[in-house]
Structures are given as C-alpha cells and as structure tokens.
Gaussian input, Z-matrix of N, CA and C with variables (Angstrom, degrees):
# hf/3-21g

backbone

0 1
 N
 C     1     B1
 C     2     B2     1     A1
 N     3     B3     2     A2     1     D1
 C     4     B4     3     A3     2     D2
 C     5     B5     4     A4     3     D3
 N     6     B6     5     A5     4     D4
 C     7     B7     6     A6     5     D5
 C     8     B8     7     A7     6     D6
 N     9     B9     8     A8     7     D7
 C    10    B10     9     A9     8     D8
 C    11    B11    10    A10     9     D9
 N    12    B12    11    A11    10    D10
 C    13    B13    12    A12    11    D11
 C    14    B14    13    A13    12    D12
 N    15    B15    14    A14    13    D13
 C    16    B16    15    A15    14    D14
 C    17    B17    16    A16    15    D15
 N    18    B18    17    A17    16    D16
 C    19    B19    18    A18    17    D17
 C    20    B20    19    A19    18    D18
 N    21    B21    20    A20    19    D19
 C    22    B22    21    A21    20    D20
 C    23    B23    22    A22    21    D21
 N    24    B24    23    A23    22    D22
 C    25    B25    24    A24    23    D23
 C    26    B26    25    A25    24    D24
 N    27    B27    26    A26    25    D25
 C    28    B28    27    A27    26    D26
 C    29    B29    28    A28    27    D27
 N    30    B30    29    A29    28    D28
 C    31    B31    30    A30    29    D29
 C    32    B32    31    A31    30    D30
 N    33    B33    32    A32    31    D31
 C    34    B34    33    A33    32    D32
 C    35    B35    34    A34    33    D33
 N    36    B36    35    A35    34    D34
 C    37    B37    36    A36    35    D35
 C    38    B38    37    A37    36    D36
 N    39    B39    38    A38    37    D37
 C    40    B40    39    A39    38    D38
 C    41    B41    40    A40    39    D39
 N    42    B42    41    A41    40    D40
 C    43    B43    42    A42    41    D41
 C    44    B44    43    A43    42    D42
 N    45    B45    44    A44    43    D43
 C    46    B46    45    A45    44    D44
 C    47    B47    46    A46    45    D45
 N    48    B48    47    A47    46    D46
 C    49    B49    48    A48    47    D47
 C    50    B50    49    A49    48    D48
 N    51    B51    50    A50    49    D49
 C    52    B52    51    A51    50    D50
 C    53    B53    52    A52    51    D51
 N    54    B54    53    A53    52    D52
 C    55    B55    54    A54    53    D53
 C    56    B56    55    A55    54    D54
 N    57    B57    56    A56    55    D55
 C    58    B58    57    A57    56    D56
 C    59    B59    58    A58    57    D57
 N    60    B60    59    A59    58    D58
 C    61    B61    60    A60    59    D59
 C    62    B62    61    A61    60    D60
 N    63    B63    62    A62    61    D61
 C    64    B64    63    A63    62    D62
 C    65    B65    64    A64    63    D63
 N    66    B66    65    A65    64    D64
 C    67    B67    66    A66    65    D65
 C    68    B68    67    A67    66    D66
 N    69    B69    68    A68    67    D67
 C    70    B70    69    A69    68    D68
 C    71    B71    70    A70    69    D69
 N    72    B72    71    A71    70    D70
 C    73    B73    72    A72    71    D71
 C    74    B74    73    A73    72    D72
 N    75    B75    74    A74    73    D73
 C    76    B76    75    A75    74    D74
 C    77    B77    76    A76    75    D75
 N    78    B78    77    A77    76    D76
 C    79    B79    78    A78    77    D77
 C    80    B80    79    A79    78    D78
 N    81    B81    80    A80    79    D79
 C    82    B82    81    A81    80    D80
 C    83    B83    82    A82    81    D81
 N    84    B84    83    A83    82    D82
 C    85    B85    84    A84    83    D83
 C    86    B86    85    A85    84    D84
 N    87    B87    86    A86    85    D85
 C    88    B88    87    A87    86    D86
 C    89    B89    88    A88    87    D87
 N    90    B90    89    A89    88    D88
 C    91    B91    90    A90    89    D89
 C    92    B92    91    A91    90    D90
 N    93    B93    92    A92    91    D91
 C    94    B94    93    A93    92    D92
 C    95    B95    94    A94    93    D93
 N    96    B96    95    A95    94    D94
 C    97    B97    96    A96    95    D95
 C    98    B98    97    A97    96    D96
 N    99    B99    98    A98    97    D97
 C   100   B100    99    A99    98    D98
 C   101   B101   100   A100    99    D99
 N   102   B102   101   A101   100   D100
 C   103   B103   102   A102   101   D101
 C   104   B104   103   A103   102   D102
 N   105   B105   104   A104   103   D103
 C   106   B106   105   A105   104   D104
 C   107   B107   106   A106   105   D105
 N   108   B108   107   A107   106   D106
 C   109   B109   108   A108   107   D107
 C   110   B110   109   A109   108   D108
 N   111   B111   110   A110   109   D109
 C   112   B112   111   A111   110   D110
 C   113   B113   112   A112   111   D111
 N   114   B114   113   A113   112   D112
 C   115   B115   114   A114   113   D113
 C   116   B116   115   A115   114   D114
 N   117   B117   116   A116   115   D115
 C   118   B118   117   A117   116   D116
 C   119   B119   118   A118   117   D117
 N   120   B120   119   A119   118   D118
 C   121   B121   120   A120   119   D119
 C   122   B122   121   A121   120   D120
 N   123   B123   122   A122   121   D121
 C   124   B124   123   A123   122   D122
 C   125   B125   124   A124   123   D123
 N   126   B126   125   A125   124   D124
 C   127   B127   126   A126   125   D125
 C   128   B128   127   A127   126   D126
 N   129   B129   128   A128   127   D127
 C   130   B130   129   A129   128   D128
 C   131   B131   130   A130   129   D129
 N   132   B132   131   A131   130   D130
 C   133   B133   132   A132   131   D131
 C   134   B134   133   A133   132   D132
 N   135   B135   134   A134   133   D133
 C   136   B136   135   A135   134   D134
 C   137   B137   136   A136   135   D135
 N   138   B138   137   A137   136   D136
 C   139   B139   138   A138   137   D137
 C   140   B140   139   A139   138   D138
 N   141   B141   140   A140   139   D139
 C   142   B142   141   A141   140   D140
 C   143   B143   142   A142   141   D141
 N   144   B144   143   A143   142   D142
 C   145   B145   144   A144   143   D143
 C   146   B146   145   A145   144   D144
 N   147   B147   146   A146   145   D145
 C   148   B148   147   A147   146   D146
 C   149   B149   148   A148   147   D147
 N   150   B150   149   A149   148   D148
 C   151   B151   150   A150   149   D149
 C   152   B152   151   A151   150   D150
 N   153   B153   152   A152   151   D151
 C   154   B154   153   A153   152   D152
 C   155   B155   154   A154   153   D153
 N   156   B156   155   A155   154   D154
 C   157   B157   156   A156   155   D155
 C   158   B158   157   A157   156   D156
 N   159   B159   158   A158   157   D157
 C   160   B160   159   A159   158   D158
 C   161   B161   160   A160   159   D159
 N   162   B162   161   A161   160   D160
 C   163   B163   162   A162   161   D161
 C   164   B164   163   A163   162   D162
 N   165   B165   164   A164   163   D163
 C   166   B166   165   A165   164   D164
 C   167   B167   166   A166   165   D165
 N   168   B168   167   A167   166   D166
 C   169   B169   168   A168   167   D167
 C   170   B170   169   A169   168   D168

   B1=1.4454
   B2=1.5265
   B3=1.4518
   B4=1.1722
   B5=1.2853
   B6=1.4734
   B7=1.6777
   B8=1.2642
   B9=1.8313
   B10=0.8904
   B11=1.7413
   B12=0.9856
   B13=1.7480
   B14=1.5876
   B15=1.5079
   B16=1.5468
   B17=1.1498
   B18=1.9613
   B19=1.5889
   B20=1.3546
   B21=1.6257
   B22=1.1467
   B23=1.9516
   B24=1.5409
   B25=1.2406
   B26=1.3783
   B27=1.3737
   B28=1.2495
   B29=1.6361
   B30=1.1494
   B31=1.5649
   B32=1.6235
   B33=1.2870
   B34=1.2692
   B35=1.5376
   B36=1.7459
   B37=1.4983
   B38=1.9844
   B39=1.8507
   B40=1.4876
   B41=2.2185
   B42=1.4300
   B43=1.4627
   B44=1.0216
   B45=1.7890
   B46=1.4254
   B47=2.0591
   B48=1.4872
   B49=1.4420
   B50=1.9435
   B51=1.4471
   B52=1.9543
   B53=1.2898
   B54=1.6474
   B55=1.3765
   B56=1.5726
   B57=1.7002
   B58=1.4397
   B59=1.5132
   B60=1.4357
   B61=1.1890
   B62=1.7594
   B63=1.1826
   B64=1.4289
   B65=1.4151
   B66=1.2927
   B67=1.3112
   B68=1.8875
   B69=0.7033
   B70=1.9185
   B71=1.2256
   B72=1.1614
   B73=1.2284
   B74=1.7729
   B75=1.1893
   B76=1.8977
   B77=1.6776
   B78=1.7836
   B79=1.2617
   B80=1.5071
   B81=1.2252
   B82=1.7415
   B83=1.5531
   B84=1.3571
   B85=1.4269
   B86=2.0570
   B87=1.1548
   B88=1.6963
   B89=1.7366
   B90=1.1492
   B91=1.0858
   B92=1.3417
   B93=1.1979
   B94=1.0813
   B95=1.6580
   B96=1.4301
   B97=1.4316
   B98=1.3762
   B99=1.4939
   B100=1.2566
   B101=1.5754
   B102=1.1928
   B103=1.7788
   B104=1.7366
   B105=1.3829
   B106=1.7318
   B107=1.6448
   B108=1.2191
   B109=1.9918
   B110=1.7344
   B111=1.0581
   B112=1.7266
   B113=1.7070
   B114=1.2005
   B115=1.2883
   B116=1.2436
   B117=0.9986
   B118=1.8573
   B119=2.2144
   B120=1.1763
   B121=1.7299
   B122=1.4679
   B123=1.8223
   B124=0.8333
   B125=2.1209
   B126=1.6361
   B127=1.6909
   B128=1.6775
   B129=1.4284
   B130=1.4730
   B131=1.3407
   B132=1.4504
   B133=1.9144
   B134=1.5860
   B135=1.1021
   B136=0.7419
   B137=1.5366
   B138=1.6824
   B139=1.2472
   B140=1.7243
   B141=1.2724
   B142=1.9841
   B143=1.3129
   B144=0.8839
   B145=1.5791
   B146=1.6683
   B147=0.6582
   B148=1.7471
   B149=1.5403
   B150=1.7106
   B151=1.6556
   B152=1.3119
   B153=1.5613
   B154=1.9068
   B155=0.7553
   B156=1.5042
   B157=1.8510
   B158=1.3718
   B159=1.4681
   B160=1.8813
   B161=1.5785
   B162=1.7386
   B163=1.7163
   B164=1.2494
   B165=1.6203
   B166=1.4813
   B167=1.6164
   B168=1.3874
   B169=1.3180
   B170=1.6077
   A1=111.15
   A2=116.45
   A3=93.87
   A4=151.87
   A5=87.84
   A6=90.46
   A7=136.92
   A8=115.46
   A9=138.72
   A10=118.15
   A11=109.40
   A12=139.45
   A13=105.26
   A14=111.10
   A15=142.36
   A16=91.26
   A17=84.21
   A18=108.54
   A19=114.57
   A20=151.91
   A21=156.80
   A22=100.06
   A23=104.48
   A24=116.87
   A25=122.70
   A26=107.44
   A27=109.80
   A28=117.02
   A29=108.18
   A30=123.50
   A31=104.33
   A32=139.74
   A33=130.94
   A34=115.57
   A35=109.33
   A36=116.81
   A37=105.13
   A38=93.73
   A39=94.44
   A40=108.05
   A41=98.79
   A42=97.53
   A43=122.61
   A44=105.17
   A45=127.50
   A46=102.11
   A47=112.81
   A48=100.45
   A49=91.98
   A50=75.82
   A51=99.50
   A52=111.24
   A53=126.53
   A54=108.50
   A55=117.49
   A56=112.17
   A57=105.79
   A58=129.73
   A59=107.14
   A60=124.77
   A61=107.34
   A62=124.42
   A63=106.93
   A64=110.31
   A65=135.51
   A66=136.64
   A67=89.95
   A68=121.73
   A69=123.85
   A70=92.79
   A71=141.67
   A72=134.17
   A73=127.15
   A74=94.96
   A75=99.96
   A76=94.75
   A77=113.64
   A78=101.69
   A79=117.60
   A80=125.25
   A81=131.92
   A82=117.77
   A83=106.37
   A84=143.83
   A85=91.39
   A86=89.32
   A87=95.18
   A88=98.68
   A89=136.74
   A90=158.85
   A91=107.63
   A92=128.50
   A93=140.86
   A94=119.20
   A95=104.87
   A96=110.88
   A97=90.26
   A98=140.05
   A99=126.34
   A100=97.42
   A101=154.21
   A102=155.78
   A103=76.19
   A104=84.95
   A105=114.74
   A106=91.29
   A107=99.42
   A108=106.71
   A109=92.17
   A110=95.17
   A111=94.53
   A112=140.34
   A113=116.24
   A114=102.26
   A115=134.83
   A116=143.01
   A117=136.04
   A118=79.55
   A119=98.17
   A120=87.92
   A121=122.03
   A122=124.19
   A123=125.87
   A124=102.40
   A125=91.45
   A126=90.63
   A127=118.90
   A128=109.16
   A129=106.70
   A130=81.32
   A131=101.86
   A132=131.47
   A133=107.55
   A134=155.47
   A135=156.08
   A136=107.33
   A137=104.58
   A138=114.84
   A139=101.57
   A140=101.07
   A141=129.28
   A142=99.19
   A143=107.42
   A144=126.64
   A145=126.83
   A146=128.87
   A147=112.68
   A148=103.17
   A149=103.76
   A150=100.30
   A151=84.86
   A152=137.57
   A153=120.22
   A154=119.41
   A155=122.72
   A156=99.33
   A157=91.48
   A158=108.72
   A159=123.08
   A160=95.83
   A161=98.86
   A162=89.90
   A163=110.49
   A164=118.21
   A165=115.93
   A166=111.39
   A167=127.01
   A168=119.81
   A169=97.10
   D1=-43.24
   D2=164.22
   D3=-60.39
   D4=-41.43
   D5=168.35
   D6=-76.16
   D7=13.65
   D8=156.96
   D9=-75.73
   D10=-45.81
   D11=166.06
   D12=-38.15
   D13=-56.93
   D14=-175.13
   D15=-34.83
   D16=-96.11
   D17=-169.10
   D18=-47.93
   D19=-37.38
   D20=-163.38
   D21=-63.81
   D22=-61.00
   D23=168.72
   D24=-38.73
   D25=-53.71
   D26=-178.37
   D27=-61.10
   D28=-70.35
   D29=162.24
   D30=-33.80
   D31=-51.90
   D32=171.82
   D33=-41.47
   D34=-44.22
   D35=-162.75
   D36=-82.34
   D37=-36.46
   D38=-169.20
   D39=-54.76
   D40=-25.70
   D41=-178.42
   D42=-129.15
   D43=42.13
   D44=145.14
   D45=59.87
   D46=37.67
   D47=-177.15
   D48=-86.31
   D49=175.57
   D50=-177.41
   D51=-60.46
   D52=141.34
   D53=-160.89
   D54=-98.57
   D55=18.77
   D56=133.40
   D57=-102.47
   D58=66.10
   D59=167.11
   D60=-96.03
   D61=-48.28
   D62=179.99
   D63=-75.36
   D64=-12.50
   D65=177.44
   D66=-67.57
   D67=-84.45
   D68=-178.49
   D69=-31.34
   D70=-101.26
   D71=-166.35
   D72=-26.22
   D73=-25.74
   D74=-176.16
   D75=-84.50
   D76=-48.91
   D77=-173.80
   D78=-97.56
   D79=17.46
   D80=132.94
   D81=-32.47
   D82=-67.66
   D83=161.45
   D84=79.84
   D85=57.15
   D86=-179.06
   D87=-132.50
   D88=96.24
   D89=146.61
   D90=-5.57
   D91=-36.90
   D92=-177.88
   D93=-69.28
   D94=-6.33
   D95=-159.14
   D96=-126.20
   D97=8.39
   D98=-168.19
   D99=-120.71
   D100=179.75
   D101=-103.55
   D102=-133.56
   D103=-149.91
   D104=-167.25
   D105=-98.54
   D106=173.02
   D107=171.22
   D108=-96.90
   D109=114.71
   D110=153.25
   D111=-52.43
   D112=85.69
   D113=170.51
   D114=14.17
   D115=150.74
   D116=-140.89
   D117=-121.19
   D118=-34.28
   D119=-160.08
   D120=-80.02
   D121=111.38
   D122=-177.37
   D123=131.71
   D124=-29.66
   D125=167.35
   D126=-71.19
   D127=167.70
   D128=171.79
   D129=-179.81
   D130=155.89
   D131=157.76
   D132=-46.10
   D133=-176.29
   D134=-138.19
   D135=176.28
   D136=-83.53
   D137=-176.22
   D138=-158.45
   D139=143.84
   D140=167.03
   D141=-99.55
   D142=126.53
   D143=152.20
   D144=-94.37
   D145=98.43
   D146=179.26
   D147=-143.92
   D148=141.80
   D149=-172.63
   D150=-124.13
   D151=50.25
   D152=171.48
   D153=87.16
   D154=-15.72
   D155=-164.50
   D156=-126.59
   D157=113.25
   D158=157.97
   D159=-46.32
   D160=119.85
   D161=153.92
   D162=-134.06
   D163=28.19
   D164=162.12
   D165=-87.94
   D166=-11.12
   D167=-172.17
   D168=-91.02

C-alpha cells in the first residue's frame, strides 16, 4: 500500500494536478484511479511511534 501511496503521489505532482486530487482518489476507493506502485528500492520504515494506548480496539 505504500508504495502504491508513493507512486500515486508522485504521478499526482509529475502533472501538476490540484492538491485535492489524492483526497478523491483515496475516497473513490477504486484502485484503478491511483498511479503506478513505486518500486520497493530506496523505501524503508523510518520510525514507530507508540505511547501504550491501543486505540483501534
């Protein structure tokens, strides 16, 4: 998913669309409307954050 996220972004910026363009596209929720997957090489995690408290349950 992310690197779906990536590439979509990118492709959003390379042709300069309006920048609620990825907002439409996420809540489309049609796959079909989002960029290329970005290549895996050059991504990585970064950082987790978590302070204890589950707040998906």
């Amino acid at each position: 998913m992310v690197r779906t996220l990536t590439g979509t972004l990118i492709n959003l910026d390379k042709n300069n669309k309006p920048l609620d363009s990825m907002e439409k596209i996420l809540e489309s929720k049609d796959r079909t409307k989002a960029g290329v997957t970005a290549p895996p090489s050059g991504l990585f995690l970064y950082d987790i954050k978590f302070d204890g408290i589950r707040r998906h349950i």
